[in-house]
PDB file of N, CA, C and O in Angstrom:
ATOM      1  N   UNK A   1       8.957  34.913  45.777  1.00  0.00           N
ATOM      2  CA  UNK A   1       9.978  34.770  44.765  1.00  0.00           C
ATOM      3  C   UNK A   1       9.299  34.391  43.454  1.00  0.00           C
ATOM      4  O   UNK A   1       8.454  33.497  43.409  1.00  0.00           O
ATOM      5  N   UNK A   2       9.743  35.188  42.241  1.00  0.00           N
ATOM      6  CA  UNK A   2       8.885  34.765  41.053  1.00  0.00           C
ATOM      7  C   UNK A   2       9.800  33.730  40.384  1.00  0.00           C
ATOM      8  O   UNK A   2      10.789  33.264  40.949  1.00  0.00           O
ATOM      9  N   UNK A   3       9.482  33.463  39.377  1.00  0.00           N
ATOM     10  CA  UNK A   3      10.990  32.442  38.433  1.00  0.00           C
ATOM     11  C   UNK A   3      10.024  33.157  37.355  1.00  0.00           C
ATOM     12  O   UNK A   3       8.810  32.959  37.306  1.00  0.00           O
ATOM     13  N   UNK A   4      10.953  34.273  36.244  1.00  0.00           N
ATOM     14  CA  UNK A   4      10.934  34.181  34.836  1.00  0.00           C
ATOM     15  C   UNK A   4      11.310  33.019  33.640  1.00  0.00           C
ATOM     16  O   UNK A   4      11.883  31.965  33.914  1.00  0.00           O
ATOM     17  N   UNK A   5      11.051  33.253  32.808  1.00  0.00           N
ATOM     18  CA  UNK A   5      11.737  32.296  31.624  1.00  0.00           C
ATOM     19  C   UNK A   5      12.976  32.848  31.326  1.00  0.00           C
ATOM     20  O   UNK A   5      12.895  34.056  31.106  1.00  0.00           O
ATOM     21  N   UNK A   6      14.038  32.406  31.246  1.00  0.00           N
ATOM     22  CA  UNK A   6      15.248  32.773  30.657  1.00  0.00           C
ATOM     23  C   UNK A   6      15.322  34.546  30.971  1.00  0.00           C
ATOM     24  O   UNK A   6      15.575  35.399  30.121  1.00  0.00           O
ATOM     25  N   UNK A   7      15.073  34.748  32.199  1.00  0.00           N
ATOM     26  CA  UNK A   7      15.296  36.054  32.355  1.00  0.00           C
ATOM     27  C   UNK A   7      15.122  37.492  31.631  1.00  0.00           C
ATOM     28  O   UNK A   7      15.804  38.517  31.598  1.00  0.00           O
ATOM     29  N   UNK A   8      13.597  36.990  30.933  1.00  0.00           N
ATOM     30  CA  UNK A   8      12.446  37.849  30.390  1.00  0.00           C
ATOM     31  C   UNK A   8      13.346  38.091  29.353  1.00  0.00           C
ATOM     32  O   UNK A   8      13.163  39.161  28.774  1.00  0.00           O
ATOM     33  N   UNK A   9      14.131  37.501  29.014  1.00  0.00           N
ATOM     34  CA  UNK A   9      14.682  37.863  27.610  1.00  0.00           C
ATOM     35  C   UNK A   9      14.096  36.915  26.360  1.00  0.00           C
ATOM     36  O   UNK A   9      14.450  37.156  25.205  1.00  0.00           O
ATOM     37  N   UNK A  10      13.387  36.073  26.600  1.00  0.00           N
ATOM     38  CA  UNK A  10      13.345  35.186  25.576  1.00  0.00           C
ATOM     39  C   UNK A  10      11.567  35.684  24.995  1.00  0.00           C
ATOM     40  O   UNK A  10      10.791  36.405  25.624  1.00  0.00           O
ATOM     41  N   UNK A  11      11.362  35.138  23.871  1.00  0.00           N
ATOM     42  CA  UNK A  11      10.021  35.879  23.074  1.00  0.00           C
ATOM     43  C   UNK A  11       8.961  35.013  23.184  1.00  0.00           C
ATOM     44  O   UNK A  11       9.031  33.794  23.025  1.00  0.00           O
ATOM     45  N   UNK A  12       7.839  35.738  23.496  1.00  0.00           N
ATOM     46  CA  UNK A  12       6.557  34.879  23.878  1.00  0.00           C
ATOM     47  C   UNK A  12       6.257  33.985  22.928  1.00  0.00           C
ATOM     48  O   UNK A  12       6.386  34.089  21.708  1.00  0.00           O
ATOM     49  N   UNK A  13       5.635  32.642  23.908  1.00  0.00           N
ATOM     50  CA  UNK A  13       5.687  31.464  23.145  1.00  0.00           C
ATOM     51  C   UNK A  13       4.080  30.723  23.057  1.00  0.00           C
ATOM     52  O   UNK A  13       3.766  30.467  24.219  1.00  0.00           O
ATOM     53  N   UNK A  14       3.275  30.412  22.367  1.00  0.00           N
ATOM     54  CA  UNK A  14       1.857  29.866  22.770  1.00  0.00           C
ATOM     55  C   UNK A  14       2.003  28.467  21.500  1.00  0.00           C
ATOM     56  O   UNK A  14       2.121  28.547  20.277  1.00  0.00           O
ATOM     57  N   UNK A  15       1.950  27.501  22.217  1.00  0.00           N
ATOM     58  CA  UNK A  15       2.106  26.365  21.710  1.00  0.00           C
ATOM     59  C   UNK A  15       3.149  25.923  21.111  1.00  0.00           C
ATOM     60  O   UNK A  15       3.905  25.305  21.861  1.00  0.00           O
ATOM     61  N   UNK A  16       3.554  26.024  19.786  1.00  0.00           N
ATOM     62  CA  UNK A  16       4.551  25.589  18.826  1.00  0.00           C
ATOM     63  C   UNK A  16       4.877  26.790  18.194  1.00  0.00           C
ATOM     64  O   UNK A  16       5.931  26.737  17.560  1.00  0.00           O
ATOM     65  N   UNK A  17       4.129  28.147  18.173  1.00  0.00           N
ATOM     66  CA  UNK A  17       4.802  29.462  17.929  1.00  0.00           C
ATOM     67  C   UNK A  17       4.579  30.850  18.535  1.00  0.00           C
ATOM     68  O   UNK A  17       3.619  31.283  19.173  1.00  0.00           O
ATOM     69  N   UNK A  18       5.730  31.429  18.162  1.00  0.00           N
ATOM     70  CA  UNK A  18       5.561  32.561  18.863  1.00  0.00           C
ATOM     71  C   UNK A  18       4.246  33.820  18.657  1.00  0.00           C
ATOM     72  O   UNK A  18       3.866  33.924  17.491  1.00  0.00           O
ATOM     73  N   UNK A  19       3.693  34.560  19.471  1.00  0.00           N
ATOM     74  CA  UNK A  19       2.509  35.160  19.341  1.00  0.00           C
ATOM     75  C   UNK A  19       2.499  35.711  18.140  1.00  0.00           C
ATOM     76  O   UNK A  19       1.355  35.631  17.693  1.00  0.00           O
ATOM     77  N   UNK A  20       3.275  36.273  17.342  1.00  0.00           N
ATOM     78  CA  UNK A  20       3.185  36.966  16.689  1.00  0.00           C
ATOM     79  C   UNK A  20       2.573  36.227  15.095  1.00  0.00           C
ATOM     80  O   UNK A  20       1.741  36.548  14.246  1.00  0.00           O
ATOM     81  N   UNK A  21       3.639  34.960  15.331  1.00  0.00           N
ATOM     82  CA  UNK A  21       3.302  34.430  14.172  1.00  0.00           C
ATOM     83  C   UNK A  21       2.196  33.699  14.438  1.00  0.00           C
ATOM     84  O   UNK A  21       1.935  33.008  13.454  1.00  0.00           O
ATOM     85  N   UNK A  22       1.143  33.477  15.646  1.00  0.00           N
ATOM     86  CA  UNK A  22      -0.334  33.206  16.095  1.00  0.00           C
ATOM     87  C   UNK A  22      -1.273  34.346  15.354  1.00  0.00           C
ATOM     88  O   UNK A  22      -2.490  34.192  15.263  1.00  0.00           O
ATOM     89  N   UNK A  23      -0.761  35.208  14.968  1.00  0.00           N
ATOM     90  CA  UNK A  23      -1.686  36.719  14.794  1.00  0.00           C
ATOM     91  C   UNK A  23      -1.116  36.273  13.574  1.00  0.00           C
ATOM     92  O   UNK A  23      -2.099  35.633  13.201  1.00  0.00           O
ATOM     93  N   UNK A  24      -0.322  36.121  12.701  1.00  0.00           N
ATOM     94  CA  UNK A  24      -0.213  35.839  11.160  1.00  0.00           C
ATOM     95  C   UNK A  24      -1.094  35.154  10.821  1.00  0.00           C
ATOM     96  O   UNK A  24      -2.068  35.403  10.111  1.00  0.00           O
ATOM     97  N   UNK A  25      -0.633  33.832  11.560  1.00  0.00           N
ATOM     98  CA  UNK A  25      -1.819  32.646  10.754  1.00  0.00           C
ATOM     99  C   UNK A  25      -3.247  32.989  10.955  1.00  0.00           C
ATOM    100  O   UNK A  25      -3.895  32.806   9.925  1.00  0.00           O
ATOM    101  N   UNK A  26      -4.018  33.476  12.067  1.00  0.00           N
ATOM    102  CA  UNK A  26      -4.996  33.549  13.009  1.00  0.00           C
ATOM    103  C   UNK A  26      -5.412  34.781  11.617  1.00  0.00           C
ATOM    104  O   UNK A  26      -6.341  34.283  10.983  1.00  0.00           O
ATOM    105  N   UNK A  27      -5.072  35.944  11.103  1.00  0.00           N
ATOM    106  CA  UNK A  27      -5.330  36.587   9.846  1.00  0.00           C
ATOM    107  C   UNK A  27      -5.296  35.816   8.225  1.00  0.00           C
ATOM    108  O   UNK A  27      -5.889  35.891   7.149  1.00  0.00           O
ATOM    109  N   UNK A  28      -4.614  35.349   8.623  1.00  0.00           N
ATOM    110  CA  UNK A  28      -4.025  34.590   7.057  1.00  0.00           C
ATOM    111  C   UNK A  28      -4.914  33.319   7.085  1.00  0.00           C
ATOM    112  O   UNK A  28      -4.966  32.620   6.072  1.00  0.00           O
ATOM    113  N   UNK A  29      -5.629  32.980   8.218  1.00  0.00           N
ATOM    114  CA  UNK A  29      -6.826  32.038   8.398  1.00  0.00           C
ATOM    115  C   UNK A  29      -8.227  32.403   7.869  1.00  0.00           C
ATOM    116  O   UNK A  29      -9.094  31.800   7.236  1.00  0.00           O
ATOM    117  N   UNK A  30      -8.106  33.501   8.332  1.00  0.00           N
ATOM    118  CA  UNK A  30      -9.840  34.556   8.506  1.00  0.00           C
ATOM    119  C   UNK A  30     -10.038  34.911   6.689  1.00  0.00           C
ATOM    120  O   UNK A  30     -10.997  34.516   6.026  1.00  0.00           O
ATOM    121  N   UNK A  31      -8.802  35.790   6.117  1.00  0.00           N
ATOM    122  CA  UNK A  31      -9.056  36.265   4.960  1.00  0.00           C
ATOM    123  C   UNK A  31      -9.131  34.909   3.752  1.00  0.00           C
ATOM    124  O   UNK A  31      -9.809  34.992   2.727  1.00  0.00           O
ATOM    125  N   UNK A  32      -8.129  33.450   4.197  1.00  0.00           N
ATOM    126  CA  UNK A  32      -7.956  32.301   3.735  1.00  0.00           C
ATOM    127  C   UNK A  32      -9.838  31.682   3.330  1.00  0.00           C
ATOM    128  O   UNK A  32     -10.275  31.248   2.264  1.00  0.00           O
ATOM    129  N   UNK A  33     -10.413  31.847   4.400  1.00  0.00           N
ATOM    130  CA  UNK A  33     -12.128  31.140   4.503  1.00  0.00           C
ATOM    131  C   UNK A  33     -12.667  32.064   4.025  1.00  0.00           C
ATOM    132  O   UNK A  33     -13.454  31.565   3.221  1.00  0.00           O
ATOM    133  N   UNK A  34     -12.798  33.485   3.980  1.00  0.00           N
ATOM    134  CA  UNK A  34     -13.630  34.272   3.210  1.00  0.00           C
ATOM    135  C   UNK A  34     -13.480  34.497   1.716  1.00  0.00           C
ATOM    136  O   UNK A  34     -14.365  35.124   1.134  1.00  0.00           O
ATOM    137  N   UNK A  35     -11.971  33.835   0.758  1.00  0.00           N
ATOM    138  CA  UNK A  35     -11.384  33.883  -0.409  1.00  0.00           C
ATOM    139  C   UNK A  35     -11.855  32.759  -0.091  1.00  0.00           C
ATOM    140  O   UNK A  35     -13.071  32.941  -0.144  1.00  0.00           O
ATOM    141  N   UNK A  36     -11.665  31.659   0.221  1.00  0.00           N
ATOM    142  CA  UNK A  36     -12.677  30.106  -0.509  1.00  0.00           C
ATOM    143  C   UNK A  36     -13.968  29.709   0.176  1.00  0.00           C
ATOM    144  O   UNK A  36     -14.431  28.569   0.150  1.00  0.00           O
ATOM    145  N   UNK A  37     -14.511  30.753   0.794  1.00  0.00           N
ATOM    146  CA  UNK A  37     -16.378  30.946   0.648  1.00  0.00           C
ATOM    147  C   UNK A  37     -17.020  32.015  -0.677  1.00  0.00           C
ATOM    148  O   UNK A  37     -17.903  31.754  -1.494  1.00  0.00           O
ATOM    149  N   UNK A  38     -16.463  32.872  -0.567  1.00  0.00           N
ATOM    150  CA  UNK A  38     -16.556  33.657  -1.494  1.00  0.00           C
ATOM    151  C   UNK A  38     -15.975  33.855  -2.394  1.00  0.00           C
ATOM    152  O   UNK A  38     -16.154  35.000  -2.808  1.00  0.00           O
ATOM    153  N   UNK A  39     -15.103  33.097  -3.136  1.00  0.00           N
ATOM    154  CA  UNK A  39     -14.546  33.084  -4.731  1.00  0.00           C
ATOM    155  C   UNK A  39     -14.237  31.615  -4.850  1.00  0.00           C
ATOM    156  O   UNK A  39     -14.013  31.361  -6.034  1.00  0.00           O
ATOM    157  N   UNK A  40     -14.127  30.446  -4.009  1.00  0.00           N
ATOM    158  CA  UNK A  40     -13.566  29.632  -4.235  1.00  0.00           C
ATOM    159  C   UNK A  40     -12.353  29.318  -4.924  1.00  0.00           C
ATOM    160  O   UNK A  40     -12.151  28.588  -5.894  1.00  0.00           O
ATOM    161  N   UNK A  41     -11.205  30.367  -3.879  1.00  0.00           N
ATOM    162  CA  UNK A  41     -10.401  30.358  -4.277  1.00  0.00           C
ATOM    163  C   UNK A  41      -9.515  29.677  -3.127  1.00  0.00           C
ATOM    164  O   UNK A  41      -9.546  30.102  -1.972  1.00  0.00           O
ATOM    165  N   UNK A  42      -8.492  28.275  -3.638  1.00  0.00           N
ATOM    166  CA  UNK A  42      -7.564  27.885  -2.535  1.00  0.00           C
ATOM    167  C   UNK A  42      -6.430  28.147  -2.362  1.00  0.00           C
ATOM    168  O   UNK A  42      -6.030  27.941  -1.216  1.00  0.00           O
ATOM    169  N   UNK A  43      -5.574  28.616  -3.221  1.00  0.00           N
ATOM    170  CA  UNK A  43      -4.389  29.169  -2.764  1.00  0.00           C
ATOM    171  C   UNK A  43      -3.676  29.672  -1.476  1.00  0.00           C
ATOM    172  O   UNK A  43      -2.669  29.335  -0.854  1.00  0.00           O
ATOM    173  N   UNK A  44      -4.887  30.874  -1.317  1.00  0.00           N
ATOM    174  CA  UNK A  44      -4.296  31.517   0.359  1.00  0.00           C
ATOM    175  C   UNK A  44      -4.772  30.435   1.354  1.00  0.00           C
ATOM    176  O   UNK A  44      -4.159  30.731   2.380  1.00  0.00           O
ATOM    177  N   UNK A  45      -5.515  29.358   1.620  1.00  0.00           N
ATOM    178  CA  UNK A  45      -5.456  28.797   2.697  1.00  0.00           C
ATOM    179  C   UNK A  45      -3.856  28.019   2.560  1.00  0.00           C
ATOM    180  O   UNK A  45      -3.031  27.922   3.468  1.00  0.00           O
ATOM    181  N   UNK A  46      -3.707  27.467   1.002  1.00  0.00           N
ATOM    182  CA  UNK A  46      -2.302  26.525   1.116  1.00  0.00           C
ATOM    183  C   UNK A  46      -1.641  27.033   1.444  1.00  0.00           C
ATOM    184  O   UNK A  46      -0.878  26.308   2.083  1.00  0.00           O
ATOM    185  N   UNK A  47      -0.977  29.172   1.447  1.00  0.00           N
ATOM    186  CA  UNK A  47      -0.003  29.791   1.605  1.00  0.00           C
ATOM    187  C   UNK A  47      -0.470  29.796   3.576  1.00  0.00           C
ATOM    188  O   UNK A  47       0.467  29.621   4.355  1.00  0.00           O
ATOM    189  N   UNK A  48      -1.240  29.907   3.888  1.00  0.00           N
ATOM    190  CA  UNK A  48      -1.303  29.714   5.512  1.00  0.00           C
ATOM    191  C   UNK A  48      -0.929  28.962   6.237  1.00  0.00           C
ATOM    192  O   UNK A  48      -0.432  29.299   7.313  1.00  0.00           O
ATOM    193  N   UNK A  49      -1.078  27.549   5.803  1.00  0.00           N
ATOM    194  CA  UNK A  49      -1.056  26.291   5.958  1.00  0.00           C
ATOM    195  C   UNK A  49       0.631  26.135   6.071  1.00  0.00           C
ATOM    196  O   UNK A  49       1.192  25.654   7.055  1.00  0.00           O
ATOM    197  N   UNK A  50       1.274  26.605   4.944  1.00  0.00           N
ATOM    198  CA  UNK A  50       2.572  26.025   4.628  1.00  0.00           C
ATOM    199  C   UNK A  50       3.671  27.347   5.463  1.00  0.00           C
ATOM    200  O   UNK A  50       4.877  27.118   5.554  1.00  0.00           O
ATOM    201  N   UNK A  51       3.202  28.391   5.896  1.00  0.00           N
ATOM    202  CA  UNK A  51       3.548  29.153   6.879  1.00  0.00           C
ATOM    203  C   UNK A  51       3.226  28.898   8.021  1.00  0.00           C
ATOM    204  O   UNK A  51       3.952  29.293   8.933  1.00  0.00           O
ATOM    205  N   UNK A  52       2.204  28.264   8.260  1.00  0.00           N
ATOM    206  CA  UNK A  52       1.792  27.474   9.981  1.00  0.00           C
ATOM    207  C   UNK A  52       3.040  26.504   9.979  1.00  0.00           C
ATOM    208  O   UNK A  52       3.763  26.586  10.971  1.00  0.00           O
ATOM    209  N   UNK A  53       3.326  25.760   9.172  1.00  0.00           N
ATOM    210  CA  UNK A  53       4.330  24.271   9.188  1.00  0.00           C
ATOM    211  C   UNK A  53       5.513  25.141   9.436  1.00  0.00           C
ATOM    212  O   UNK A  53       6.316  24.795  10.303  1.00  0.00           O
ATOM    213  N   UNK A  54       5.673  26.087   8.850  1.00  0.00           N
ATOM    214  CA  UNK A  54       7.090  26.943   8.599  1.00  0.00           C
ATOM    215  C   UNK A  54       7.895  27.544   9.633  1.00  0.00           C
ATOM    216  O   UNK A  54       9.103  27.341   9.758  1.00  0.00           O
ATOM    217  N   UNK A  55       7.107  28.384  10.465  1.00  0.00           N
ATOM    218  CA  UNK A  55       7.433  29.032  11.604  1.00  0.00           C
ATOM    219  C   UNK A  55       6.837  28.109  12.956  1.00  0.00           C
ATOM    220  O   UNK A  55       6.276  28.603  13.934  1.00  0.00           O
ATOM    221  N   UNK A  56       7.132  26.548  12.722  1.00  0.00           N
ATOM    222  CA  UNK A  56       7.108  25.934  14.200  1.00  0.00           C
ATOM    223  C   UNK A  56       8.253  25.771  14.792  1.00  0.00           C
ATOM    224  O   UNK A  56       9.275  25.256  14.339  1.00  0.00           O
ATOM    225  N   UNK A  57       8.018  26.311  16.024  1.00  0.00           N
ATOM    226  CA  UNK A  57       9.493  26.042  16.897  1.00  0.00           C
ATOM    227  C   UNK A  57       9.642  25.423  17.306  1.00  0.00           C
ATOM    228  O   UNK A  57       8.701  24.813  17.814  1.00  0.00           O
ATOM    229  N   UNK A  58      11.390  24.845  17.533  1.00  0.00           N
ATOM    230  CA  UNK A  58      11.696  23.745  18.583  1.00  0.00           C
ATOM    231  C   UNK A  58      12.513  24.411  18.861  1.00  0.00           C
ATOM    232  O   UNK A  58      13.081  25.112  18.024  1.00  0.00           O
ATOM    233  N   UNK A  59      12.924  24.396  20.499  1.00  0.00           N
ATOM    234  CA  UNK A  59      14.577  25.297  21.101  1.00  0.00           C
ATOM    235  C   UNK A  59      14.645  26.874  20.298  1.00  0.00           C
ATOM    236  O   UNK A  59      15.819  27.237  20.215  1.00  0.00           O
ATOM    237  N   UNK A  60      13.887  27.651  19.831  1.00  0.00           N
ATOM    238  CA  UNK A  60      14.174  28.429  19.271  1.00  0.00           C
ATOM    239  C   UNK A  60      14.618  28.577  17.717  1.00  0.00           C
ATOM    240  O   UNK A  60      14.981  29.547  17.052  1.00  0.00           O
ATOM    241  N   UNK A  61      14.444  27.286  17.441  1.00  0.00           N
ATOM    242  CA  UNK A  61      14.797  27.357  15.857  1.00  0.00           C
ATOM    243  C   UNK A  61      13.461  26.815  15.811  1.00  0.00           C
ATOM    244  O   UNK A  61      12.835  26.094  16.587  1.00  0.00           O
ATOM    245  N   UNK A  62      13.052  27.604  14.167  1.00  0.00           N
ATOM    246  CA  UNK A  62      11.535  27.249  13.100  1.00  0.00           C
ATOM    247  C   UNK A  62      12.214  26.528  12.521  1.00  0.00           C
ATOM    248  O   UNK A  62      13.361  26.320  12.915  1.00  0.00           O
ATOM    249  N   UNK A  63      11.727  25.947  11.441  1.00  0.00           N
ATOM    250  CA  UNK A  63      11.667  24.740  10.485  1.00  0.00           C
ATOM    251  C   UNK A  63      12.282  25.743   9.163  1.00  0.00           C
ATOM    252  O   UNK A  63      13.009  25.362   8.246  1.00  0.00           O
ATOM    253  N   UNK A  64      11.683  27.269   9.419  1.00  0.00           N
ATOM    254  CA  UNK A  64      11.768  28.291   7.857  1.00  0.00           C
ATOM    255  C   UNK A  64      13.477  28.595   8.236  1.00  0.00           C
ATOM    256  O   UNK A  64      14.353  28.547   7.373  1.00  0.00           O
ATOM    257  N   UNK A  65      13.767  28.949   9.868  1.00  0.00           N
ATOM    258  CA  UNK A  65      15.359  29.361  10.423  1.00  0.00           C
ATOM    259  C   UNK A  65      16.400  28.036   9.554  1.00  0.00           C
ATOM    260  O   UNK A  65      17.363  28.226   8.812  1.00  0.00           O
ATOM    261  N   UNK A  66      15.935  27.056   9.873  1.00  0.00           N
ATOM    262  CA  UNK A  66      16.511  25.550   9.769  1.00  0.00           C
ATOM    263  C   UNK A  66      16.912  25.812   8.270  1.00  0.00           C
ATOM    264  O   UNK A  66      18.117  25.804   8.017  1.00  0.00           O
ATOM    265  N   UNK A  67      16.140  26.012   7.393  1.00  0.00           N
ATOM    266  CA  UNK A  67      15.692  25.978   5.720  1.00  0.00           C
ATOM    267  C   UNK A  67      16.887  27.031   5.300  1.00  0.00           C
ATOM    268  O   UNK A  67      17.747  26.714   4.478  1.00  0.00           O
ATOM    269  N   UNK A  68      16.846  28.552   6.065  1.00  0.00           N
ATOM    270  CA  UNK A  68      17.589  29.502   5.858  1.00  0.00           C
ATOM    271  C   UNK A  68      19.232  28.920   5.963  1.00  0.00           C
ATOM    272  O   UNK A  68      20.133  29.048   5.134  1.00  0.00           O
ATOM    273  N   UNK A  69      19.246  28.391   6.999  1.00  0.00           N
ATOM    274  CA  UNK A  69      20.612  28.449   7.500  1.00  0.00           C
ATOM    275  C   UNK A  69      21.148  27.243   6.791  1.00  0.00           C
ATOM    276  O   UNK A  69      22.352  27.285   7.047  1.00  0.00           O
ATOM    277  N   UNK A  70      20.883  25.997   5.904  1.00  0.00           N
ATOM    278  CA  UNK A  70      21.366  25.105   5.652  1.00  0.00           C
ATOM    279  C   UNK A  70      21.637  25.950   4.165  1.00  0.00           C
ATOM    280  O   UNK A  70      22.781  26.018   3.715  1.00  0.00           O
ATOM    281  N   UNK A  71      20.463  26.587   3.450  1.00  0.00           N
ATOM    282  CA  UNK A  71      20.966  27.008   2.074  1.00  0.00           C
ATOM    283  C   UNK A  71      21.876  28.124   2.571  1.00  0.00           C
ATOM    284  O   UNK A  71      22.688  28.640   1.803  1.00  0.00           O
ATOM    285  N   UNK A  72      21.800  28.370   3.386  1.00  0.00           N
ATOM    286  CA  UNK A  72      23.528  30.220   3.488  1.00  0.00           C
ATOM    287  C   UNK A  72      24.789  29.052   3.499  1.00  0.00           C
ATOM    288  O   UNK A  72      25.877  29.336   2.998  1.00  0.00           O
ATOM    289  N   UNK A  73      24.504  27.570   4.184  1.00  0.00           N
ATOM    290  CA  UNK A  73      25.248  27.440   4.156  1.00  0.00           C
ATOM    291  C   UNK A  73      26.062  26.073   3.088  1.00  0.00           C
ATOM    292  O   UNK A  73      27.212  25.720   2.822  1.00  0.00           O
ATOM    293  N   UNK A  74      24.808  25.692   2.774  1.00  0.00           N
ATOM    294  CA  UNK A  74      25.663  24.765   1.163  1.00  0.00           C
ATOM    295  C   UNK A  74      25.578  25.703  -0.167  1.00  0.00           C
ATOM    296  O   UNK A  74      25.932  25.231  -1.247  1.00  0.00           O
ATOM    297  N   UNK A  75      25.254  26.616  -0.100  1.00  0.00           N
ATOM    298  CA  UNK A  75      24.888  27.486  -1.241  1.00  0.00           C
ATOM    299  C   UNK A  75      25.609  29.254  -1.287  1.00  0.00           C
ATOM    300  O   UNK A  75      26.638  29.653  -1.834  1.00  0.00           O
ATOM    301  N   UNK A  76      24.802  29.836  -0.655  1.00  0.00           N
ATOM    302  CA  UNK A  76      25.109  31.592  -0.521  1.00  0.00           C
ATOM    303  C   UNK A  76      26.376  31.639   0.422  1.00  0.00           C
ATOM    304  O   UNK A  76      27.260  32.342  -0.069  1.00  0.00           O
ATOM    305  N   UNK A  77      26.619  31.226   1.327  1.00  0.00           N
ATOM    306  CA  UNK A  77      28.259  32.052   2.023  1.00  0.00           C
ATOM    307  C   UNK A  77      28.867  30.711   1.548  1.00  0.00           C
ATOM    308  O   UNK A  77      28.472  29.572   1.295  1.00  0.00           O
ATOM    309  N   UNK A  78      30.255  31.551   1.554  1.00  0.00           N
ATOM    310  CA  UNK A  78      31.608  30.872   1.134  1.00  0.00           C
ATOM    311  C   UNK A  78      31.888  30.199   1.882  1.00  0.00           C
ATOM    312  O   UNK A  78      31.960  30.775   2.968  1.00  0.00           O
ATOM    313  N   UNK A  79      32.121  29.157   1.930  1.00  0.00           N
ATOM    314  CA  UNK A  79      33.093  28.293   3.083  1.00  0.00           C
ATOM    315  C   UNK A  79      34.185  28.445   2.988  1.00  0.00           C
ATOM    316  O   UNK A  79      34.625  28.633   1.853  1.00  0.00           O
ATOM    317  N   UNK A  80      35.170  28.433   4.206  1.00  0.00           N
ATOM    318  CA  UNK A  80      36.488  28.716   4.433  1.00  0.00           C
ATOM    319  C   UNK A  80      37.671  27.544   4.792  1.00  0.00           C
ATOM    320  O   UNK A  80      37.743  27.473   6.019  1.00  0.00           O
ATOM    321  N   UNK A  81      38.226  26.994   4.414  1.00  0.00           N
ATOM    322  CA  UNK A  81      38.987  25.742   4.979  1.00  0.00           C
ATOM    323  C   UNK A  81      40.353  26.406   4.565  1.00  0.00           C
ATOM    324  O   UNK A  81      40.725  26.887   3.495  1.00  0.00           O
ATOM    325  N   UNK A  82      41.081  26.238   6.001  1.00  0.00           N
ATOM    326  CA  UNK A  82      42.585  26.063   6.192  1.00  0.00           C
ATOM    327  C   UNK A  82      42.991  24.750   5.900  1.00  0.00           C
ATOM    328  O   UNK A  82      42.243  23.775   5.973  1.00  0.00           O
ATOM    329  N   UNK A  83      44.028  24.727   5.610  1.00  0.00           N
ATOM    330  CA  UNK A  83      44.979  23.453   5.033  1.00  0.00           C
ATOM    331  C   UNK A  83      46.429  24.017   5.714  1.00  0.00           C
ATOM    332  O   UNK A  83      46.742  25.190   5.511  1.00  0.00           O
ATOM    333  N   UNK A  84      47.190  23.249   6.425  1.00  0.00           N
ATOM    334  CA  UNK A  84      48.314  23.727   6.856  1.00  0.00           C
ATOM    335  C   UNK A  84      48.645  22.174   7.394  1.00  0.00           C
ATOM    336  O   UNK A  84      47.808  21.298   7.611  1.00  0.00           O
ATOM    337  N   UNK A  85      50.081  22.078   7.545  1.00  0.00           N
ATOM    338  CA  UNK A  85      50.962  21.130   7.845  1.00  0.00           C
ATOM    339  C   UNK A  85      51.528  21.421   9.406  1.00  0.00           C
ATOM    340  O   UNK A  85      52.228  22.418   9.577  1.00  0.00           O
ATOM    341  N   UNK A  86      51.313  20.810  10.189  1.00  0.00           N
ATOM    342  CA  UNK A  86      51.594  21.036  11.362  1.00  0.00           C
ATOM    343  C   UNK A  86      52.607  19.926  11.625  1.00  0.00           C
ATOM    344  O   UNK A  86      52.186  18.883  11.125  1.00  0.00           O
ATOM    345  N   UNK A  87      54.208  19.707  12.441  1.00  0.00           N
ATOM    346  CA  UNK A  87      55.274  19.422  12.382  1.00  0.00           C
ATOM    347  C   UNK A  87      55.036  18.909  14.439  1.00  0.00           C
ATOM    348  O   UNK A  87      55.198  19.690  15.377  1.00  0.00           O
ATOM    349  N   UNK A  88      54.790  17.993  14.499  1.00  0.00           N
ATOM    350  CA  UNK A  88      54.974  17.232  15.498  1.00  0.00           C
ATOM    351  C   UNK A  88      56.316  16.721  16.200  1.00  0.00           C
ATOM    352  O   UNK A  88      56.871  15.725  15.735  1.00  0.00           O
ATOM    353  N   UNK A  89      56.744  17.250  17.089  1.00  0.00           N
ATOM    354  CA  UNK A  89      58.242  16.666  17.483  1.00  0.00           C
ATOM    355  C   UNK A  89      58.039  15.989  19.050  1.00  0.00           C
ATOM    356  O   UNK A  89      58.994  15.466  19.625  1.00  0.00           O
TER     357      UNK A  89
END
């Protein structure tokens, strides 16, 4: 008998993120040290760095999901509130 994770539906996970975003940083690392060995330039390590912090998961939510969904929701979508009088007898 095997046991899957959540019934092979859920997206591969290696540490605190998912593989994919392991292959972002793991690039955005490599080209990061060869721009500040060879130009001494720091920028792209800070833009790596602050995308490593960004896309860490907990339960399926990143920190960048978290960021998204609080500005859609004090900011970009409308909020909706009913107001109605309801008559208790």
């Amino acid at each position: 008998m095997y046991i899957y994770p959540d019934n092979l539906k859920s997206k591969a996970v290696l540490w605190l993120w998912q593989l994919r975003d392991i292959g972002v940083i793991g690039i955005g690392l490599l080209l990061s040290v060869f721009a500040l060995a060879q130009l001494r330039f720091l920028p792209p390590i800070v833009i790596t760095a602050l995308y490593a912090f960004l896309t860490i998961r907990f339960d399926d939510t990143s920190i960048l999901d978290f960021i998204k969904y609080a500005c859609a929701f004090f900011f970009t979508k409308q909020q909706v509130y009913e107001w109605g009088y309801t008559k208790y007898e």
